[in-house]
C-alpha positions in Angstrom: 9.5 -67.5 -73.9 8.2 -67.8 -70.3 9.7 -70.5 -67.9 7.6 -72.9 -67.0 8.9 -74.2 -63.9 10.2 -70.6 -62.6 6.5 -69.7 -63.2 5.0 -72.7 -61.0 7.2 -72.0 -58.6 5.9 -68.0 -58.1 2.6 -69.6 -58.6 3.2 -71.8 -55.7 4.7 -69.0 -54.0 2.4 -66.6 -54.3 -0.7 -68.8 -53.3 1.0 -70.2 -50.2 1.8 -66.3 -49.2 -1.8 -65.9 -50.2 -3.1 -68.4 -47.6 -0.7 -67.2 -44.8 -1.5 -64.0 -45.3 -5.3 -64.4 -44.9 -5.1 -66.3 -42.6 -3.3 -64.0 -39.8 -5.4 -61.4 -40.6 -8.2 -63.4 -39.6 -6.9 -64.1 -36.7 -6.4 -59.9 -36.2 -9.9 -59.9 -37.0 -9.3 -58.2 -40.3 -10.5 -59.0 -43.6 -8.4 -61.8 -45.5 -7.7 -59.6 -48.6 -5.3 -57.2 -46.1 -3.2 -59.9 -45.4 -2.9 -60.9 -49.2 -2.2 -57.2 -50.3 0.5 -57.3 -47.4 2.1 -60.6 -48.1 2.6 -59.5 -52.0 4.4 -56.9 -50.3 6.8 -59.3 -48.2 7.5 -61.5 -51.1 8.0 -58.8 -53.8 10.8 -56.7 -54.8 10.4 -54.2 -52.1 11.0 -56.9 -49.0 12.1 -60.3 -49.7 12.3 -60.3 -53.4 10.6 -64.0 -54.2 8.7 -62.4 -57.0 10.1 -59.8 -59.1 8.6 -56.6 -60.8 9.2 -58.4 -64.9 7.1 -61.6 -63.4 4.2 -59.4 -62.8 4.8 -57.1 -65.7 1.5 -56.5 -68.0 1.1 -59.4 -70.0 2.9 -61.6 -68.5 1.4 -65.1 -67.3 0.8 -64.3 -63.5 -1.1 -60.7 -64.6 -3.1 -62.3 -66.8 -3.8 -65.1 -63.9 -4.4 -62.2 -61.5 -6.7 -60.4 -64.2 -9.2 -63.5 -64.1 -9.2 -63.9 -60.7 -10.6 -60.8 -60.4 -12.9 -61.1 -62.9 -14.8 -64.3 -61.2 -14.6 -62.3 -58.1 -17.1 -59.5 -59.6 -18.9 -62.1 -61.7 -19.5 -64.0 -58.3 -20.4 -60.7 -56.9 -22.9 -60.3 -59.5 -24.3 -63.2 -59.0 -25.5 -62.0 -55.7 -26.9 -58.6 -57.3 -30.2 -58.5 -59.0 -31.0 -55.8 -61.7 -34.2 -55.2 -59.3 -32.2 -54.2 -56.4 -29.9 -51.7 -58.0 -32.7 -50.3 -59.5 -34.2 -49.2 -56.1 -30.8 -47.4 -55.2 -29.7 -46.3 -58.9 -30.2 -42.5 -58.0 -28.0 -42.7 -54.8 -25.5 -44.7 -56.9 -25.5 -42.5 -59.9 -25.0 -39.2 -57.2 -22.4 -41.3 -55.2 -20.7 -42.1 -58.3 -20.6 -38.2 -60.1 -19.8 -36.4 -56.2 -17.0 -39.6 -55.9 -15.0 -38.7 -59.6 -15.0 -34.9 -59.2 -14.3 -34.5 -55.7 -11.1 -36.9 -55.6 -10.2 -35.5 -59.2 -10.4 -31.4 -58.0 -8.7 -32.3 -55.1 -6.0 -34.3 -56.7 -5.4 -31.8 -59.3 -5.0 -28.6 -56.8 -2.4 -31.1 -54.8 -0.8 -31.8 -57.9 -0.5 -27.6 -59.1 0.9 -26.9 -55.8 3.2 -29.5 -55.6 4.7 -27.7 -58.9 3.2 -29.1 -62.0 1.3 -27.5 -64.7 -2.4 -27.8 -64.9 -2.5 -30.7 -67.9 0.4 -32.6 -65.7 -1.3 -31.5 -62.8 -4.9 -33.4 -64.4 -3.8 -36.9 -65.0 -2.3 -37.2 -61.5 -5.3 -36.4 -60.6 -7.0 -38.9 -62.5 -5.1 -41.6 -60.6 -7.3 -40.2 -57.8 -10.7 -41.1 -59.4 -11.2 -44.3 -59.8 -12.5 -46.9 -57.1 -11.2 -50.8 -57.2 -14.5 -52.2 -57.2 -12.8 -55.8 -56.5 -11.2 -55.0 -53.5 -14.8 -53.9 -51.9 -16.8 -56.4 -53.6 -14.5 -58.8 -51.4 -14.8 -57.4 -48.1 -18.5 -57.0 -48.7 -18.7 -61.0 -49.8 -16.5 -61.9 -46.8 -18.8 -60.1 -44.0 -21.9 -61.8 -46.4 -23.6 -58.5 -46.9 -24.0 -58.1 -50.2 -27.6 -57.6 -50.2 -27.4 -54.7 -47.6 -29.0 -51.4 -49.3 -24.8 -49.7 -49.0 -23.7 -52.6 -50.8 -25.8 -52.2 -53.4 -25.4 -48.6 -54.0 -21.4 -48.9 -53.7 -21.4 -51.3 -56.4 -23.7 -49.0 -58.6 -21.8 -46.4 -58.1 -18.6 -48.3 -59.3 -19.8 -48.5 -62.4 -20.8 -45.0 -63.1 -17.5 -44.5 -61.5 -15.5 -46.5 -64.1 -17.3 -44.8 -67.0 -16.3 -41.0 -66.1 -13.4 -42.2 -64.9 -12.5 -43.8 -68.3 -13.8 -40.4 -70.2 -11.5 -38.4 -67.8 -8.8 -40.5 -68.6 -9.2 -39.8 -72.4 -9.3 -36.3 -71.5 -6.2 -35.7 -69.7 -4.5 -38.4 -72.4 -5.2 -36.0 -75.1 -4.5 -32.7 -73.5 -1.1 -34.3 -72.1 -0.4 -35.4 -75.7 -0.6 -32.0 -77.1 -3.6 -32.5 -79.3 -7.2 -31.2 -79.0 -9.9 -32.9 -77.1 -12.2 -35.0 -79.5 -15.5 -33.9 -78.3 -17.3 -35.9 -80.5 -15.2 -39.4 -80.1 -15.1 -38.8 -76.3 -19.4 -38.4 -76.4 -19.0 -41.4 -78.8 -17.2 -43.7 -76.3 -19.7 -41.9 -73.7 -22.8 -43.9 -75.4 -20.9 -46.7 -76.3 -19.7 -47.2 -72.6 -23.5 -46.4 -71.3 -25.6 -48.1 -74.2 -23.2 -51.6 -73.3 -24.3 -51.4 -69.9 -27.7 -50.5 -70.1 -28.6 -53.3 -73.2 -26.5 -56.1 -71.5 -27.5 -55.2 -68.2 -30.8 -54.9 -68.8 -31.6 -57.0 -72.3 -29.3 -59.9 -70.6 -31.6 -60.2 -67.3 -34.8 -60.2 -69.0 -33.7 -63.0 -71.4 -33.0 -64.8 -68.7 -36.1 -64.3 -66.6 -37.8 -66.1 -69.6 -36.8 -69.1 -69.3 -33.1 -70.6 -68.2 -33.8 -74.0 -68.8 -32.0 -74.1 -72.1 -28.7 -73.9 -70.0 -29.4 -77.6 -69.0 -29.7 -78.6 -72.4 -26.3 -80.0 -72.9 -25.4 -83.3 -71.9 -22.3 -82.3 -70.1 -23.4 -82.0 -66.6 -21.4 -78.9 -65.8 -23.1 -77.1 -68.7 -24.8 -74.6 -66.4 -21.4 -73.6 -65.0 -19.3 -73.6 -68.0 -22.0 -71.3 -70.1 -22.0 -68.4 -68.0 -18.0 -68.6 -67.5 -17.9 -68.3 -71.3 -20.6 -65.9 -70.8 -18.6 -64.2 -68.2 -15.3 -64.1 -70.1 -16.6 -62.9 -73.4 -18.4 -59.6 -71.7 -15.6 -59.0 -70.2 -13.7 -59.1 -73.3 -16.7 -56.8 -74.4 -16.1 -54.6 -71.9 -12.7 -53.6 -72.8 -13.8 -53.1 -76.1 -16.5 -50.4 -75.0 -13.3 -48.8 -72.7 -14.7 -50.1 -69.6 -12.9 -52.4 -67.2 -13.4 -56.1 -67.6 -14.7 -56.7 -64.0 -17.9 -54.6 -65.2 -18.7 -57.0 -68.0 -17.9 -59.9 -65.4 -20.2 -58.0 -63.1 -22.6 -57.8 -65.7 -22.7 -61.1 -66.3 -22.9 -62.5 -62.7 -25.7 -59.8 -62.7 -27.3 -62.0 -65.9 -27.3 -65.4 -64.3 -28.5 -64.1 -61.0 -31.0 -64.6 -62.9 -31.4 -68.4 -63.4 -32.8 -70.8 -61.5 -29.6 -72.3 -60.8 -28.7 -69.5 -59.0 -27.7 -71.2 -55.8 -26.3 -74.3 -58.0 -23.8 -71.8 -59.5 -22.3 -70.2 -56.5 -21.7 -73.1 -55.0 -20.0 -74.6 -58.4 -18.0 -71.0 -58.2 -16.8 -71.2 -55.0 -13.7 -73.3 -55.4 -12.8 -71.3 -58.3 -12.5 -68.6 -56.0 -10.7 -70.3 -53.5 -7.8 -70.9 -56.2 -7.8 -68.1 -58.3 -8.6 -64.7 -56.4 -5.8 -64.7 -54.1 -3.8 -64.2 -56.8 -5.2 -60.8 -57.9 -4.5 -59.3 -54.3 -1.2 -60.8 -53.5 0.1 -59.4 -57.2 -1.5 -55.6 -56.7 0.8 -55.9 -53.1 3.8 -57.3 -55.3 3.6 -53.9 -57.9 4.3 -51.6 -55.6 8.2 -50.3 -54.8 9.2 -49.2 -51.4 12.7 -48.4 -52.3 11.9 -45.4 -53.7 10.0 -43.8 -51.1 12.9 -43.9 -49.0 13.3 -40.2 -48.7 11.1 -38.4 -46.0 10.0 -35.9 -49.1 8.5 -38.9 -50.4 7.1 -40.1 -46.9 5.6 -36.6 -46.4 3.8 -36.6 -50.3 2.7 -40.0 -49.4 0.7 -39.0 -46.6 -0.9 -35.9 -47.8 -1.7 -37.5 -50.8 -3.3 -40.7 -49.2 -5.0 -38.2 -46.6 -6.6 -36.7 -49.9 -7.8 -40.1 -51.6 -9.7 -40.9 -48.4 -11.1 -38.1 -47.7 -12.3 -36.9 -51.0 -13.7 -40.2 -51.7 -15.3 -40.7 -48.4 -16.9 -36.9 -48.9 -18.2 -37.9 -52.2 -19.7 -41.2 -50.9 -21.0 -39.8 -47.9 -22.9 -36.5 -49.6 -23.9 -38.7 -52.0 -25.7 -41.1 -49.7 -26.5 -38.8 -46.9 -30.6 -40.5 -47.5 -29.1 -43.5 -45.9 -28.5 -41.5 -42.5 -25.1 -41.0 -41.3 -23.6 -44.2 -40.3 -25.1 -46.0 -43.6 -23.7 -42.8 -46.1 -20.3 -43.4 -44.1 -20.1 -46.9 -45.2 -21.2 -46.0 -48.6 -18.0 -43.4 -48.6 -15.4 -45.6 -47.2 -16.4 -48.3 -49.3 -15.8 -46.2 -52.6 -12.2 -45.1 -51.1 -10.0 -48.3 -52.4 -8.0 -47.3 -55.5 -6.2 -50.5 -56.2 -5.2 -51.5 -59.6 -7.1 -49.0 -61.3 -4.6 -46.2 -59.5 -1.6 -48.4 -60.5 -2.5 -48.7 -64.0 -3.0 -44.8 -64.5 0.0 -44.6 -62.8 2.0 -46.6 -65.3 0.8 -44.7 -68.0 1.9 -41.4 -66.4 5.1 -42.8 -65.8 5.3 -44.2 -69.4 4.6 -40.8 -71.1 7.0 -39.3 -68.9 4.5 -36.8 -67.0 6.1 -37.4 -63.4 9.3 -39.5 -62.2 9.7 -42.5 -60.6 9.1 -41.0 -56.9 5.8 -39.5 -57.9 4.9 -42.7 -59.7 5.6 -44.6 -56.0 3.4 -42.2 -54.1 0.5 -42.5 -56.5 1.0 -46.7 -56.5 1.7 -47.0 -53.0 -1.3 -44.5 -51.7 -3.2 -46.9 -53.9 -2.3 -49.6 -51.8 -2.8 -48.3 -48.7 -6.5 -46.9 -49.5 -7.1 -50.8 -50.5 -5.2 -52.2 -47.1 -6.9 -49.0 -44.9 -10.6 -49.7 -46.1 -11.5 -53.1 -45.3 -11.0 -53.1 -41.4 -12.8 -49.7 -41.6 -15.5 -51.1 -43.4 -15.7 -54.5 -41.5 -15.9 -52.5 -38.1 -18.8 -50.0 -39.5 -20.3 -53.2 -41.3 -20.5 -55.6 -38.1 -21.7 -52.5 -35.6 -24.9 -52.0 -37.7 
């Protein structure tokens, strides 16, 4: 049984940080989602303590607030993205995406063996590596307002291809960890599943649309638009998880749908306030997970580095290669806008942690280089962004 006034109060906390936070990194010229990350680190357990680790827990009330803020953020982002436009990039995505899995994961892997773990251990710290956090670049992309810049598009392609091999990798190391065999067959399964959603909602849901979105004024209720594709929003998003992918690519998918519309315009600006109140929360939360206290020791200091000097440059060298068609400046954008690891790092993490496959200073490095990619990238990206 949760506390309801203890939890407005963290809400009230965290939203005010939230606000504080953005707003001096504004003023530093940096985008507003460093200052979030960094002020869930001043008000978690690692500085002043206002919100602790069992608030924030999975499951609990304010991750579950935190998880749908996050999800209108890439359904908002969708709504910006038309199926047409990813098309045009989709081979540049689909190379950034492959070259952006296999170079963090071989890297992260050979780190891992020399650091003194076997190769299966050595394999699901490495997936920790892999996976980008599409919401922390969808964000800084919204902010600058260039969503509909040819990089953008293909970084948000390739976070979806990225998801899906990350999620098979994932299942890989999982098994082999566990002692069993790897399920060929179920992991191909989940494979088709996981590409088949995509492709039929994707592309099924955007042609529906393109019909004829009239039938979405139908109601009498005069928000009708607006509350349809939220319910459209949440339920592929529940999808989603069911096909093994992350919930912000069914959200994503379903922006994607009602970019579609004719309302188009009438729903972002209907959206916007939702975002206002609910996104901040998602950042200021994925700064509150992580612990300082045990990275106190300079062994820990010294993994920290090399292994965040690894996640940036082995996804920057994916994106980049990947994108090289774009020229040099445009491929570099593409690279260091795949480099945030986010919650997804934090989550593999937690698992490794759970099945007792590193201790609790390995499990600080991997969550804390996962916040610094996502506090490191955006002023990179807004610098490269604004000079071109």
């Amino acid at each position: 049984m949760h506390d309801s006034a203890g939890i407005l109060l963290t809400l009230f906390i965290i939203f005010v940080a939230a606000q504080i936070g953005g707003e001096i990194a504004q003023r530093l010229k940096l985008p507003a989602v460093v200052g979030e990350i960094a002020a869930g680190c001043v008000i978690g357990p690692s500085a002043l303590g206002w919100v602790a680790l069992p608030d924030i827990a999975a499951g609990t009330p304010l991750d579950v607030l935190a998880e749908i803020g996050v999800i209108l953020l890439l359904f908002s982002v969708g709504l910006e993205t038309r199926l047409d436009d990813l098309k045009k990039v989709g081979a540049s995505a689909f190379l950034v995406g492959i070259l952006g899995v296999f170079i963090p994961f071989g890297l992260g892997a050979l780190w891992a063996h020399g650091s003194g773990f076997d190769w299966i251990r050595s394999m699901f710290v490495a997936a920790a590596f892999v996976a980008t956090s599409a919401g922390i670049t969808a964000r800084v992309l919204q902010e600058l307002g260039v969503l509909q810049r040819q990089e953008s598009r293909i970084i948000l392609g390739a976070a979806v291809i990225d998801d899906i091999l990350a999620m098979l990798l994932l299942g890989v190391v999982s098994s082999l960890q566990g002692g069993g065999n790897v399920d060929v067959g179920s992991l191909v399964g989940t494979l088709v599943g996981a590409v088949g959603f995509v492709a039929v909602i994707g592309w099924g849901g955007t042609r529906v649309m393109r019909r004829g979105s009239g039938w979405l004024e139908k109601p009498s209720n005069p928000m009708s638009v607006l509350t349809i594709v939220l319910a459209l929003c949440l339920g592929l998003a529940y999808l989603s998880m069911r096909f093994h992918l992350a919930a912000i690519i069914g959200a994503f998918l379903a922006g994607m749908i009602a970019s579609e519309t004719s309302q188009r315009h009438q729903l972002e600006e209907q959206t916007a306030p939702l975002l206002a109140f609910l996104t901040p929360f998602f950042f200021v939360v994925t700064g509150a997970k992580v612990n300082l206290s045990a990275l106190a020791s300079s062994e820990a200091l010294l993994a920290l580095l090399v292994v965040t000097v690894i996640a940036i440059f082995s996804k920057l060298a994916g994106g980049f290669l990947g994108a090289l068609k774009l020229g040099k400046r445009g491929a570099t954008i593409v690279g260091f806008g795949m480099v945030p690891r986010g919650e997804v790092g934090v989550v593999i993490a937690s698992l490794g942690l759970a099945a007792g496959v590193f201790d609790e200073t390995i499990y600080a490095v991997i969550v804390a280089m996962s916040l610094l990619t996502a506090m490191v990238t955006p002023p990179i990206l807004s610098v490269l962004l604004k000079k071109t």
